[in-house]
N, C-alpha and C positions, 0 to 999 in steps of 0.2 A: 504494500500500500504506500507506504514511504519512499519506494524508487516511483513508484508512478505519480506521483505528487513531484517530486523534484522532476522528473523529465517532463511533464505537462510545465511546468517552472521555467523547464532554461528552454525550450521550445515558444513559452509567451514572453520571453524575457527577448530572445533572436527577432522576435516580431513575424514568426511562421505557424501560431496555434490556429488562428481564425485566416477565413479564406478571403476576406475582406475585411482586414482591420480599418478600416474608416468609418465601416458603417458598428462595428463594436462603439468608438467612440462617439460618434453621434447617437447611438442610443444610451450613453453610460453617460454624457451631456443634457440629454434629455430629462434623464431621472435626478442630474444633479440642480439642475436649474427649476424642476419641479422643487425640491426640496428647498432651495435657495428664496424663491418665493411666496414658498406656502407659508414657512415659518414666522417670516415678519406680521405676516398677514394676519396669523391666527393668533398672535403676543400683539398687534394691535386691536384686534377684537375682543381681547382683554382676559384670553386664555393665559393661566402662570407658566410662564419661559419651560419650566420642566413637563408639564403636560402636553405645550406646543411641543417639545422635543422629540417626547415619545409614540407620539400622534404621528411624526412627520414622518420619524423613522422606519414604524411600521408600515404606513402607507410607501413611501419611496422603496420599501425591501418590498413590499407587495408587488409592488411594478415592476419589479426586475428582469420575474419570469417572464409576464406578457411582453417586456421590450425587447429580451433575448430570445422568445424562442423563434424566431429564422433565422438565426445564426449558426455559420456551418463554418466545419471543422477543416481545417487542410490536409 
């Protein structure tokens, strides 16, 4: 389990894991920029900063899958 974790590693480290890494980061962009906005938002609407946090967290980790799953492997 430990060698296949390190060579998925230096395989995404070489820039050869994903078969279009561009579009990796426009969706790992997508979900940060969702989170980057959400949170002001809901700490101005007068949720306490720790509630907003764990809110946003879970929502943006919930999106992960739906923005990665077309992403294919090299």
């Amino acid at each position: 389990m430990w060698e296949m974790f390190l060579n998925s590693l230096k395989i995404f480290v070489k820039g050869k894991l994903f078969r279009e890494p561009g579009q990796v980061a426009r969706q790992w962009l997508i979900g940060f920029v969702t989170a980057v906005v959400v949170l002001p938002v809901l700490v101005k609407l007068g949720v306490p900063l720790w509630l907003a946090v764990v809110v946003v967290a879970f929502g943006t980790g919930a999106l992960q899958p739906w923005l990665f799953r077309n992403l294919k492997y090299a």
